[in-house]
C-alpha positions in Angstrom: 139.7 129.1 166.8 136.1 128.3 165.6 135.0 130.3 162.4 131.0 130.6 161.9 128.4 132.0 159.5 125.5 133.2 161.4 122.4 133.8 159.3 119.7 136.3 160.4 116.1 137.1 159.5 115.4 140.4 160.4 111.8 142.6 160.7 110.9 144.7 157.7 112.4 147.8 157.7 115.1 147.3 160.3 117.5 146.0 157.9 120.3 148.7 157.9 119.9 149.7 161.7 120.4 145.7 162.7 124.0 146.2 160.4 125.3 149.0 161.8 124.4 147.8 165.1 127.0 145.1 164.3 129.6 147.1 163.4 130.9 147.5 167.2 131.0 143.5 167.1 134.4 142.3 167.8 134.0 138.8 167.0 132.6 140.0 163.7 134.7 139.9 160.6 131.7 140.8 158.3 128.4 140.8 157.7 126.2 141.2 155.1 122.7 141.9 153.9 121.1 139.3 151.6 118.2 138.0 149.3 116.4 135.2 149.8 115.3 133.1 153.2 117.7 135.2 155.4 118.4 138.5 155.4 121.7 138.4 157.4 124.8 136.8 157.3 127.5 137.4 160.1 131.1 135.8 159.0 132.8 135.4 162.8 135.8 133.9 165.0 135.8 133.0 168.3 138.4 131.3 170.4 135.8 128.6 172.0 132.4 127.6 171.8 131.3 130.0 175.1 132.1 132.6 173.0 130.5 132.1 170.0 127.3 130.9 172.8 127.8 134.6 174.0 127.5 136.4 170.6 124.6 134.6 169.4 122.3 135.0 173.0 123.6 137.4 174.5 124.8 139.8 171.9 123.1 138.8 168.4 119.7 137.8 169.5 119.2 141.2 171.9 119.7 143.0 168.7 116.6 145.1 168.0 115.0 144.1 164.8 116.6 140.3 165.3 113.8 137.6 164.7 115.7 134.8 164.4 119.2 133.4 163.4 120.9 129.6 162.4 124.4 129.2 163.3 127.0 127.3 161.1 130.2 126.2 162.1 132.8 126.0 159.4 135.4 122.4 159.4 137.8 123.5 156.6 138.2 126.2 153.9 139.9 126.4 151.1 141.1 129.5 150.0 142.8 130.3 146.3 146.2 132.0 146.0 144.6 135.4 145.2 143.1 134.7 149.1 139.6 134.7 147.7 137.6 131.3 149.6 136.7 128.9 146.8 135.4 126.3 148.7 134.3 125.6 152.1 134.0 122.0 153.7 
């Protein structure tokens, strides 16, 4: 299983349609809209690598609104007893 963080920037104004757009996602376990340099980030699973190649070009990217998008794949997390992650890496 490969768990990624995909970070979005999205055109003004398009903010809210590009997150409910996702919400149809399957590979998508959240996503969120956020301050700063992006203005997306997409918390994922995918079972392999042509998977997560399919969300991000053929399903992310065709998004409307979409400008661009960085892709991190997670190695380890660390999650506390309450299930809460407390650190990643």
């Amino acid at each position: 299983m490969i768990s990624a963080y995909v970070l979005g920037k999205v055109e003004a104004g398009t903010e809210r349609e590009v997150l409910n757009s996702l919400k149809s996602v399957k590979e998508m376990k959240k996503a969120s809209l956020t301050y700063g340099i992006y203005d997306l980030c997409i918390e994922a699973q995918f079972k392999n690598m042509e998977e997560l190649d399919n969300f991000v070009i053929n399903v992310l990217r065709k998004i409307n609104g979409i400008k661009e998008t960085v892709t991190l794949i997670t190695s380890r997390t660390v999650f506390s007893q309450t299930g809460e992650a407390i650190a990643f890496g």
